[in-house]
MIROKE-421743 format. One record per residue: residue number from 1; residue in three letters; x, y, z of N, C-alpha, C, CB in turn. Coordinates in nm, 2 decimals. Glycine has a CB too. Example, Ala and Ser with C-alpha at 12.3 -4.5 7.8 and 13.67 -1.06 7.14 Angstrom:
<sites>
SITE   num   residu       nu       nv       nw      cau      cav      caw       cu       cv       cw      cbu      cbv      cbw
SITE     1      ALA     1.32    -0.57     0.78     1.23    -0.45     0.78     1.32    -0.33     0.78     1.13    -0.45     0.90
SITE     2      SER     1.28    -0.22     0.71     1.37    -0.11     0.71     1.29     0.00     0.79     1.41    -0.06     0.57
</sites>
This chain:
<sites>
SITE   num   residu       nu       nv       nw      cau      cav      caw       cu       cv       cw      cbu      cbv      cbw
SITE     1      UNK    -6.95     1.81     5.65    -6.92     1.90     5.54    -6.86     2.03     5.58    -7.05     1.92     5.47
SITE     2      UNK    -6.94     2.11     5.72    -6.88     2.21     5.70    -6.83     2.23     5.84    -6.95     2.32     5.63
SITE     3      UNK    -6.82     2.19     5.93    -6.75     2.17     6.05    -6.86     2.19     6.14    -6.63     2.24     6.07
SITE     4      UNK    -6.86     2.21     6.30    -6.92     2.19     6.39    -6.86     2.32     6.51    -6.92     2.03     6.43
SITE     5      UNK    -6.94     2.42     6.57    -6.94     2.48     6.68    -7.02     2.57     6.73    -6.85     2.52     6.69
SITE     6      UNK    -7.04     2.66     6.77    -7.14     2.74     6.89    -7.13     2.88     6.87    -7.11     2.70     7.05
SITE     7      UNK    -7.16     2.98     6.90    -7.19     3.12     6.90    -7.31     3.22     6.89    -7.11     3.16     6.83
SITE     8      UNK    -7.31     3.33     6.92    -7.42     3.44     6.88    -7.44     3.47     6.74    -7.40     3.57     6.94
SITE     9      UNK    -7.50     3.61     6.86    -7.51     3.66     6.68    -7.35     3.70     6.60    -7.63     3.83     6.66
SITE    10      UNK    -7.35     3.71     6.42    -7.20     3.73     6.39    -7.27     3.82     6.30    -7.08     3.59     6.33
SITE    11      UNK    -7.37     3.85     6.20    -7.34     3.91     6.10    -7.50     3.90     6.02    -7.20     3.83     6.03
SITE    12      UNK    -7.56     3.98     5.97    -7.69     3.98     5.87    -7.66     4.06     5.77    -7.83     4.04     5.93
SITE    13      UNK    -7.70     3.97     5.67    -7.71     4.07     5.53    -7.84     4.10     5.49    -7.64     3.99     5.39
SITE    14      UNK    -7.88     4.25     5.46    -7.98     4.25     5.41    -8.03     4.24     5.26    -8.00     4.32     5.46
SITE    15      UNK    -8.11     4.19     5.21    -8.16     4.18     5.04    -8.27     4.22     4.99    -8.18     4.06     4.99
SITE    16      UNK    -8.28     4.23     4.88    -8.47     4.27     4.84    -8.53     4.17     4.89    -8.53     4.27     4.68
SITE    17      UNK    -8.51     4.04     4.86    -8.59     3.88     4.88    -8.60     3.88     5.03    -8.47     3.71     4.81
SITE    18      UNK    -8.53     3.93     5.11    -8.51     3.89     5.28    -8.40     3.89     5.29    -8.55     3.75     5.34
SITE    19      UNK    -8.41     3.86     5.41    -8.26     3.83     5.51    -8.22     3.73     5.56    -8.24     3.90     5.62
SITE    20      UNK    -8.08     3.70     5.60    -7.99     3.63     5.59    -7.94     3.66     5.77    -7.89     3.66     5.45
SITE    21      UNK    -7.94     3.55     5.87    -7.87     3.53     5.99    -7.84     3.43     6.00    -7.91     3.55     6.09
SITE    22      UNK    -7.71     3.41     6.11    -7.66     3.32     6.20    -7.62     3.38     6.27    -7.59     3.24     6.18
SITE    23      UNK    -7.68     3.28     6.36    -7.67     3.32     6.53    -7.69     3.15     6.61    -7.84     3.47     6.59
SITE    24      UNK    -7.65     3.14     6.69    -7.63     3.04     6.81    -7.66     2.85     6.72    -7.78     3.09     6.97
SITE    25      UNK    -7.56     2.87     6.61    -7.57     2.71     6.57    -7.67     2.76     6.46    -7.62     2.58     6.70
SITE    26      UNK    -7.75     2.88     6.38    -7.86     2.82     6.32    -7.85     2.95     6.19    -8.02     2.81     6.45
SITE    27      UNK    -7.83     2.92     6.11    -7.84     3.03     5.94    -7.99     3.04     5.90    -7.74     2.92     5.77
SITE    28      UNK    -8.04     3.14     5.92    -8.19     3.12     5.88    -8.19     3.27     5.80    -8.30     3.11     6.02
SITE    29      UNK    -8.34     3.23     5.79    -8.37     3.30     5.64    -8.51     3.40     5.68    -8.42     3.17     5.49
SITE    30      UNK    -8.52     3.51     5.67    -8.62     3.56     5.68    -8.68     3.67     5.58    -8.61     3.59     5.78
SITE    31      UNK    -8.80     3.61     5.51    -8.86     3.69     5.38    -8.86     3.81     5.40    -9.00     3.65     5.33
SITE    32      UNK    -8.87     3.88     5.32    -8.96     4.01     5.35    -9.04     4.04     5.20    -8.85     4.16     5.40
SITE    33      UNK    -9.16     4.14     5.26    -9.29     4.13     5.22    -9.26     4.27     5.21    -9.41     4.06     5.32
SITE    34      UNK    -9.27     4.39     5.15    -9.29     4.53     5.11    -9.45     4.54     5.09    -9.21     4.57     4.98
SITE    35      UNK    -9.51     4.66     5.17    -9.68     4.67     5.18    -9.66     4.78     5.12    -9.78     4.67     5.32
SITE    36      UNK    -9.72     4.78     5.00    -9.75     4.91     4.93    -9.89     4.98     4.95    -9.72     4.89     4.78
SITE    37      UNK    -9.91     5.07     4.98   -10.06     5.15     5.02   -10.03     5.28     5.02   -10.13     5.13     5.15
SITE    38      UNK   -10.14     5.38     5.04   -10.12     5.48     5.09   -10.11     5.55     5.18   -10.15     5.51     5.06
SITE    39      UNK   -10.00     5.65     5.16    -9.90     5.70     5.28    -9.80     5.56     5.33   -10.00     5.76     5.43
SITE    40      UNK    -9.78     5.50     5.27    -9.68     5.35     5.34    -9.61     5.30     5.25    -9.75     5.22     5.38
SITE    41      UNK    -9.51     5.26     5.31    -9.39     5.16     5.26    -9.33     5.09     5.39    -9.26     5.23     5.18
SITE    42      UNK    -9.43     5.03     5.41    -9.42     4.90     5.50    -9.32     4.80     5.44    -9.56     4.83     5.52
SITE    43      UNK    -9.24     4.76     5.57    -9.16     4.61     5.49    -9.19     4.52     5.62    -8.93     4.62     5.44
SITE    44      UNK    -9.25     4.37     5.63    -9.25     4.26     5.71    -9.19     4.16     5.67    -9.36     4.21     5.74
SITE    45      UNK    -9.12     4.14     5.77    -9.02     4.01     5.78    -9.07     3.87     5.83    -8.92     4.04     5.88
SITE    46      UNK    -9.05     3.78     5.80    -9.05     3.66     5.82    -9.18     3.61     5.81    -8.99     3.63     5.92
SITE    47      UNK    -9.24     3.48     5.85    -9.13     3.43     5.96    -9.02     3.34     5.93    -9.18     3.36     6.06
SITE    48      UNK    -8.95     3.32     6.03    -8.85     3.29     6.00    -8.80     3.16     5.95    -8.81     3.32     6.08
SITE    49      UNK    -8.73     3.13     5.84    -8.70     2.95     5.79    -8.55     2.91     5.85    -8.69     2.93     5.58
SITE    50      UNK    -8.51     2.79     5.90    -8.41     2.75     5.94    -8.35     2.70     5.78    -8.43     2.66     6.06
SITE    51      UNK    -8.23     2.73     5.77    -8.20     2.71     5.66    -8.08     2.60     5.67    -8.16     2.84     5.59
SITE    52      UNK    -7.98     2.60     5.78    -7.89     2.49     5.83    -7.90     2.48     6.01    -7.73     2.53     5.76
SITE    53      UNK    -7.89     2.42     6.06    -7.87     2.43     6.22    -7.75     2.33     6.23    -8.01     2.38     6.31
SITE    54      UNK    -7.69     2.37     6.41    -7.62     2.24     6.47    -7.49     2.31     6.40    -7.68     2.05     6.41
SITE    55      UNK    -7.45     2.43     6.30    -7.31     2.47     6.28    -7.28     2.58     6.30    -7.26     2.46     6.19
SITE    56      UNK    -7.15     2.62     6.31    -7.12     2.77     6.36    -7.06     2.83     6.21    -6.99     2.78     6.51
SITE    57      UNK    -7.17     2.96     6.17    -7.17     3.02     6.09    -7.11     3.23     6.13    -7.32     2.97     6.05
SITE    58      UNK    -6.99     3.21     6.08    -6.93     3.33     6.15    -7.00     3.50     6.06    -6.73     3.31     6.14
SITE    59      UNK    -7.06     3.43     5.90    -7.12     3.56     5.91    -7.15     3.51     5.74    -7.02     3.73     5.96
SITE    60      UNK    -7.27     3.52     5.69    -7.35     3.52     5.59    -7.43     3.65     5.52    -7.42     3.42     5.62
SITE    61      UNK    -7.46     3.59     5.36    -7.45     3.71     5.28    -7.59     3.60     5.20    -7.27     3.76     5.18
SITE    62      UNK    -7.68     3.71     5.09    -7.75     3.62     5.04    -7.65     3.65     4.85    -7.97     3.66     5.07
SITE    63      UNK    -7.73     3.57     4.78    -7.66     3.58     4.65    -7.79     3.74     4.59    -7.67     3.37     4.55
SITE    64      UNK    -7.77     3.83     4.49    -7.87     3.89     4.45    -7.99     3.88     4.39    -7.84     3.93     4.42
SITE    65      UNK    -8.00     3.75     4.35    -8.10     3.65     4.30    -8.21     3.64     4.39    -8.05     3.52     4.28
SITE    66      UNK    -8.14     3.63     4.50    -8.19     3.57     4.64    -8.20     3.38     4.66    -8.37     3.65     4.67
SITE    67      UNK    -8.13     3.35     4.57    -8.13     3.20     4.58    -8.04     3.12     4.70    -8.08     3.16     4.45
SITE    68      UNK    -7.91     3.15     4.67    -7.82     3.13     4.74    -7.78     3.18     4.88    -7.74     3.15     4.67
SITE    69      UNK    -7.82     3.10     5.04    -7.77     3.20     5.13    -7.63     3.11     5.13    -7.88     3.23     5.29
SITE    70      UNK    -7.53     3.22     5.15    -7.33     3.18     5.14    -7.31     3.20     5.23    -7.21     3.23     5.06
SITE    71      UNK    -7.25     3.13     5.37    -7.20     3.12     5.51    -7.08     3.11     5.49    -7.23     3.02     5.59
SITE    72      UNK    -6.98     3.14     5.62    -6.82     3.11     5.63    -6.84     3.01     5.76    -6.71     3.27     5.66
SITE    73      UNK    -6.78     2.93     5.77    -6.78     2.83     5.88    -6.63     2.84     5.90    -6.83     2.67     5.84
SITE    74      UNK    -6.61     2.93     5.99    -6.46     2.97     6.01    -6.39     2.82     6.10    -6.45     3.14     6.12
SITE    75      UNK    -6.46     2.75     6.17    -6.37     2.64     6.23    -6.35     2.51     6.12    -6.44     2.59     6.38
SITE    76      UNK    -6.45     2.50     6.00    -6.39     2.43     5.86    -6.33     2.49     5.80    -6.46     2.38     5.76
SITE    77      UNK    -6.34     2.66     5.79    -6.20     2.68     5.68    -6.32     2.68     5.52    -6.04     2.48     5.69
SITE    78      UNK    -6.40     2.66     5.50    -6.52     2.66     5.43    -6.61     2.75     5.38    -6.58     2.60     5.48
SITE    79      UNK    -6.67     2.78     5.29    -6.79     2.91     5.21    -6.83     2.79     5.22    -6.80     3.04     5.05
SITE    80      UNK    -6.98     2.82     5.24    -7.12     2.70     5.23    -7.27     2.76     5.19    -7.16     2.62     5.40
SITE    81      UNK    -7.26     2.67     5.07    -7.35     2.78     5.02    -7.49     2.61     5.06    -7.30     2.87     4.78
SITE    82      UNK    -7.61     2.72     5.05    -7.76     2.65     5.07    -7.84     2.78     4.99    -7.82     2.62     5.27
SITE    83      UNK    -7.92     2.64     4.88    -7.99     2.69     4.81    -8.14     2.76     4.91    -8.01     2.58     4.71
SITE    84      UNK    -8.19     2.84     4.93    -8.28     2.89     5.04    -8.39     2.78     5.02    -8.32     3.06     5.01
SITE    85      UNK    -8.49     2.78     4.90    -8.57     2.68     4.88    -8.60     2.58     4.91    -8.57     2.66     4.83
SITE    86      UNK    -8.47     2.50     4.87    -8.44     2.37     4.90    -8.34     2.38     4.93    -8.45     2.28     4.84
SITE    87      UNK    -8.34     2.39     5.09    -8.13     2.37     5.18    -8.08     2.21     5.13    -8.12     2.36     5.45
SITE    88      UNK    -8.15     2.13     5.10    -8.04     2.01     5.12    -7.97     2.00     4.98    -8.12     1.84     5.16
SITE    89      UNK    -7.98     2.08     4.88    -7.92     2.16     4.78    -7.81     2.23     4.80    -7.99     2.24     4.74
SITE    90      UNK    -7.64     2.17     4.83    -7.58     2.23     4.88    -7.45     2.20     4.86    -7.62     2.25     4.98
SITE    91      UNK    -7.32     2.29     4.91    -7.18     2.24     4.85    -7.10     2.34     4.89    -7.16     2.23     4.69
SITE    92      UNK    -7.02     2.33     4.94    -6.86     2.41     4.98    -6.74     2.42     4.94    -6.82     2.38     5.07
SITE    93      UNK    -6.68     2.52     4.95    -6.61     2.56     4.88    -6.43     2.57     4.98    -6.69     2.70     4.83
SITE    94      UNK    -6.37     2.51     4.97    -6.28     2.52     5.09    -6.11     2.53     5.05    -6.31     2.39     5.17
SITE    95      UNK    -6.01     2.48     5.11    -6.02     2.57     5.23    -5.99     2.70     5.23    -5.94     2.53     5.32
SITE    96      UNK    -5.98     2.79     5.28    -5.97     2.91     5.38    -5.94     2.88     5.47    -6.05     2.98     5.41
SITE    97      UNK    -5.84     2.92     5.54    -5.82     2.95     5.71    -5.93     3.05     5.76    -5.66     3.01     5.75
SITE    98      UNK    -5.96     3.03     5.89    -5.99     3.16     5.92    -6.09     3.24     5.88    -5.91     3.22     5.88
SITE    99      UNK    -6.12     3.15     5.73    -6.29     3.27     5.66    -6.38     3.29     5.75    -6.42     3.20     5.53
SITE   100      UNK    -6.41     3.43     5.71    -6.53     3.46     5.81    -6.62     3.56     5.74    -6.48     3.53     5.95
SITE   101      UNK    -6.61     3.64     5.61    -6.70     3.75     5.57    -6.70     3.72     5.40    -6.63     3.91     5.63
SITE   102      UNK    -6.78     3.61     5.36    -6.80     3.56     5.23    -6.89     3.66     5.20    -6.84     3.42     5.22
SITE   103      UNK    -6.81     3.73     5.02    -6.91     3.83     5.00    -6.95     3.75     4.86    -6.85     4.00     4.99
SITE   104      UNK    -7.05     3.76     4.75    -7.07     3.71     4.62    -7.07     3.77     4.57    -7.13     3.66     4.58
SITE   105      UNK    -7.05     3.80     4.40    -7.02     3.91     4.27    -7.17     3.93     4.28    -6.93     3.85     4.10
SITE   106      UNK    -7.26     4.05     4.22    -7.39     4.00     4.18    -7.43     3.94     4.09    -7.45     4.07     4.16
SITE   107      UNK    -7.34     3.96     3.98    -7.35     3.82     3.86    -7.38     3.69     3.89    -7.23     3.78     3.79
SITE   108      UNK    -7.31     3.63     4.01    -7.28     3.47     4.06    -7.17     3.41     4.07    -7.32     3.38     3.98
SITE   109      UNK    -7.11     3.49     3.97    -6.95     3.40     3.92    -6.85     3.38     4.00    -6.87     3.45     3.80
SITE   110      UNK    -6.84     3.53     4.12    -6.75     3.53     4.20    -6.79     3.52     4.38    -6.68     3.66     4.15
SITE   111      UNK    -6.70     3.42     4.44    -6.68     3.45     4.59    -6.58     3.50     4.66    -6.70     3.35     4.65
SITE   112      UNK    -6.57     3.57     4.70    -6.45     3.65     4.79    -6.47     3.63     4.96    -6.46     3.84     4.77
SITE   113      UNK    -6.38     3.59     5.01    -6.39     3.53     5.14    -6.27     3.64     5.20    -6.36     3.35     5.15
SITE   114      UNK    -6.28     3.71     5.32    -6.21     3.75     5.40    -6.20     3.67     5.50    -6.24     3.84     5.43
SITE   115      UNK    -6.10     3.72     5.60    -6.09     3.65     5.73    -6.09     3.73     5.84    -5.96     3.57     5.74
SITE   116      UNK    -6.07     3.65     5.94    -6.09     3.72     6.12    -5.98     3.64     6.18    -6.26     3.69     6.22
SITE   117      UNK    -5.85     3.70     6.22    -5.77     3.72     6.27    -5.66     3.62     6.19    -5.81     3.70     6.41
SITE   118      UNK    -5.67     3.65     6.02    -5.62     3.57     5.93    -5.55     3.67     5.85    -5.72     3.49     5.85
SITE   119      UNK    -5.51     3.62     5.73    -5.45     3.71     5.63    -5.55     3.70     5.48    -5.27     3.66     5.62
SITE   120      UNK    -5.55     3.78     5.39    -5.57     3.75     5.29    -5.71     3.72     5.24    -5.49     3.69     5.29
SITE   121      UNK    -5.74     3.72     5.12    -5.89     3.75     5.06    -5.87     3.63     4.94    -5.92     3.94     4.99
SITE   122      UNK    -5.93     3.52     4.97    -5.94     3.42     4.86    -6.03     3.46     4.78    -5.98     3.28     4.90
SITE   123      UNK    -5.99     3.43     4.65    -6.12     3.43     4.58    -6.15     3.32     4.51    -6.13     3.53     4.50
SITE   124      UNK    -6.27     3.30     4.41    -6.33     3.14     4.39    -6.38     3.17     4.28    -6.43     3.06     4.48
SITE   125      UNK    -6.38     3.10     4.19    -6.47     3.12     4.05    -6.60     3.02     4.07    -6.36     3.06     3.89
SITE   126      UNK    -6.76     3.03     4.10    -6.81     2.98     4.16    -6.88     2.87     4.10    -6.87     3.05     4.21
SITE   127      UNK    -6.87     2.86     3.97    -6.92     2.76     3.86    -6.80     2.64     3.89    -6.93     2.84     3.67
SITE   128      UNK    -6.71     2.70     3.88    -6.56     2.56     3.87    -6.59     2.54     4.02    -6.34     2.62     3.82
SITE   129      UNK    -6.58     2.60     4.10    -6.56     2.60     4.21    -6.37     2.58     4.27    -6.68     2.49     4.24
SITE   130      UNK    -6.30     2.65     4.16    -6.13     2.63     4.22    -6.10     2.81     4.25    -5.98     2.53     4.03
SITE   131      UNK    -5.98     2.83     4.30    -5.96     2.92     4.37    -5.91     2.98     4.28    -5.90     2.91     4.49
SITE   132      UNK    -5.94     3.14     4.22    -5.86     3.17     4.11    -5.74     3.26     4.16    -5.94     3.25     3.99
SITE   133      UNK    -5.76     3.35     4.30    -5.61     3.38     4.34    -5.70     3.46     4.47    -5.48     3.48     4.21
SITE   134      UNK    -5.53     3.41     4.54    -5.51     3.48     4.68    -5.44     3.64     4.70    -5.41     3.38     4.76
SITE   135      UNK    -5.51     3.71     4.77    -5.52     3.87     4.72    -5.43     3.89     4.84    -5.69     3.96     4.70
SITE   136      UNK    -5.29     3.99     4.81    -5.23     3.97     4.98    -5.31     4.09     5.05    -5.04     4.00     5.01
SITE   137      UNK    -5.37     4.08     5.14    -5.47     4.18     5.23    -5.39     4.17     5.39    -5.67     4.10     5.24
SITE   138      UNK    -5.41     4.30     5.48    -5.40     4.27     5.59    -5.51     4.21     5.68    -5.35     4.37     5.62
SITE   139      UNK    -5.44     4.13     5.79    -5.54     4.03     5.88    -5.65     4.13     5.88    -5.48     3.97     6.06
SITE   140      UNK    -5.77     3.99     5.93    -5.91     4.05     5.93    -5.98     4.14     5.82    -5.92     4.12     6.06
SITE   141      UNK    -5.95     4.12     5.73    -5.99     4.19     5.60    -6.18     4.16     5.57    -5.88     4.10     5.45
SITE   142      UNK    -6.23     4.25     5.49    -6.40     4.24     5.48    -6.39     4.25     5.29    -6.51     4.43     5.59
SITE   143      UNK    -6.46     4.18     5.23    -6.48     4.19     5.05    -6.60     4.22     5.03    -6.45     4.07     4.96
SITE   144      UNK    -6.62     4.28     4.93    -6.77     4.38     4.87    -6.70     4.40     4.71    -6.80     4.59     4.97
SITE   145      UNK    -6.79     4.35     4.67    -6.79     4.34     4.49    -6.92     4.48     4.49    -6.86     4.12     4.40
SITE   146      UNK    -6.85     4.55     4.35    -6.92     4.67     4.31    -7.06     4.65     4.24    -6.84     4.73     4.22
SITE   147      UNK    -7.19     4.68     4.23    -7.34     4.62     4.19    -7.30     4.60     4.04    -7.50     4.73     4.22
SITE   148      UNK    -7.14     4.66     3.94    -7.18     4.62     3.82    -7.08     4.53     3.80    -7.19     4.72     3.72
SITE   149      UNK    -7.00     4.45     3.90    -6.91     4.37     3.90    -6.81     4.37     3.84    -6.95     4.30     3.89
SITE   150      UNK    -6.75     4.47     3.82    -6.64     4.56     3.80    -6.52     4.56     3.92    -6.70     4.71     3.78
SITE   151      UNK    -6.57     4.56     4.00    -6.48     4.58     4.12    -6.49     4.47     4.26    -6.54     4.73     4.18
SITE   152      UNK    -6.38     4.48     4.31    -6.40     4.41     4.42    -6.29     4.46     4.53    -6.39     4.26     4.39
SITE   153      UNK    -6.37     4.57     4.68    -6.32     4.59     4.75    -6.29     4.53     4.92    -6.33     4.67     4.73
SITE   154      UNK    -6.17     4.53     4.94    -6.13     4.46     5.06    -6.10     4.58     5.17    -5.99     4.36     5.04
SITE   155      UNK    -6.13     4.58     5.25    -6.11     4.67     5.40    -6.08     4.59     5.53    -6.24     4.75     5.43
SITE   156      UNK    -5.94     4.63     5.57    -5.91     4.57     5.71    -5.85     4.72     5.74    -5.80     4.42     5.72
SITE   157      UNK    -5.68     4.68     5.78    -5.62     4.80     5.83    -5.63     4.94     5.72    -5.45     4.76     5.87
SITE   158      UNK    -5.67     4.86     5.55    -5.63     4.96     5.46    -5.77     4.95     5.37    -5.47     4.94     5.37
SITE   159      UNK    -5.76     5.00     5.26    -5.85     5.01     5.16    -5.81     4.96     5.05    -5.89     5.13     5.14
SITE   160      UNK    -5.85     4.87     4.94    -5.77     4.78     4.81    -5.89     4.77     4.71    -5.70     4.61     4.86
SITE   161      UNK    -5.90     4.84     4.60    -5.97     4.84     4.51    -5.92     4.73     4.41    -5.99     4.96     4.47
SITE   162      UNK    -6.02     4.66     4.37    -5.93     4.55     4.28    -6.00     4.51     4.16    -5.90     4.42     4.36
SITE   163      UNK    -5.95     4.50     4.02    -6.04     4.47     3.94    -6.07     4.32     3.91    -6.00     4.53     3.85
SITE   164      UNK    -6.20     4.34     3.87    -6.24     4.18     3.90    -6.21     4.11     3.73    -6.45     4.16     3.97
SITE   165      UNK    -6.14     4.01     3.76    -6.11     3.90     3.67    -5.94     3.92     3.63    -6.23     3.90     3.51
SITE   166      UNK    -5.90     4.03     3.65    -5.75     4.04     3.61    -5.68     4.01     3.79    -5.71     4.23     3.52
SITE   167      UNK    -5.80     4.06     3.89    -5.74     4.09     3.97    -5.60     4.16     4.01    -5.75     4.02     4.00
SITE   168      UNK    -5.59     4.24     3.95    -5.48     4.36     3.96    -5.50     4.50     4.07    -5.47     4.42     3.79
SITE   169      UNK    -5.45     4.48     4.16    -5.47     4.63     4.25    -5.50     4.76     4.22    -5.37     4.68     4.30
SITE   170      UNK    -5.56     4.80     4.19    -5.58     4.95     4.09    -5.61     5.07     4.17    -5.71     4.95     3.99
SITE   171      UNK    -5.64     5.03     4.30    -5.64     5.18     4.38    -5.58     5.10     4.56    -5.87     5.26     4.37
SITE   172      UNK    -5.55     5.21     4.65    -5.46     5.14     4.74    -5.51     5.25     4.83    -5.29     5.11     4.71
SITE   173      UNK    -5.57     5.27     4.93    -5.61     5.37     5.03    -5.57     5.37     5.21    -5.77     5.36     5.01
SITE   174      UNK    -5.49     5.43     5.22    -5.46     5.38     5.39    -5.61     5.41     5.46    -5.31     5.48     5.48
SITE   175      UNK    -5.58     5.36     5.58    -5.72     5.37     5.66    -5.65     5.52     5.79    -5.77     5.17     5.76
SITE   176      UNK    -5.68     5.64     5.82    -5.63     5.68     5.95    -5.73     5.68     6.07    -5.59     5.81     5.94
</sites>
């Protein structure tokens, strides 16, 4: 499904529900627990759940729900999503060259995939699961949708504000 290879650590997203790694073949999941008392705001993590092993996951995100952890498997060219709960709950989204920094709308509806040493910012309507358009970005680009899903920005060499569903460019920022 989503291809096969090896590496460290690439990337953690943090969430309210927990967190999200891959590192050496293995996407795992780790809860967190907030201790409320006095004088404290403790947060404990894990332990830790293996969510996929045996693939090379170049950098994962969770959904805001916390349902969905969404991987890039840059040697398939693939977003892979695994329901946290139940991983054998699962489906990809392909191709991409190159994906490496899958971000999700907080609604659900949208995936934005950047690349690493690629061009360009796919995006995906996540219910159909077809590509609704390729955003021209410079190589190695990063995507971050805005918390009211209004927006969706890409950062590589430049800065590209974009509005989500028309996808039209609306703001353009060099980087110095």
């Amino acid at each position: 499904m989503c291809g096969r290879g090896g590496g460290g650590w690439a990337n953690v997203a943090l969430e309210w529900q927990g967190l999200v790694s891959c590192r050496s073949g293995v996407l795992g999941y780790w809860p967190l627990a907030r201790i409320h008392g006095a004088g404290t705001n403790e947060v404990r993590f894990g332990p830790s759940e293996t969510i996929r092993d045996e693939l090379y996951f170049s950098s994962a995100t969770l959904s805001s729900d916390g349902r969905w952890a969404i991987a890039a498997n840059i040697s398939a060219g693939a977003i892979c999503f695994y329901e946290v709960r139940a991983p054998s709950n699962r489906f990809a989204i392909s191709p991409h060259p190159k994906t490496a920094f899958p971000a999700i709308s907080p609604d659900g509806n949208w995936v934005a995939s950047g690349t690493w040493r690629g061009s360009g910012v796919r995006v995906w309507e996540v219910k159909s699961r077809r590509v609704v358009c390729d955003l021209p970005t410079s190589p190695s680009v990063r995507a971050t949708f805005s918390p009211d899903n209004r927006w969706l920005v890409t950062g590589g060499a430049n800065y590209d504000v974009w509005e989500v569903g028309t996808w039209k460019r609306k703001l353009a920022l060099s980087r110095d």
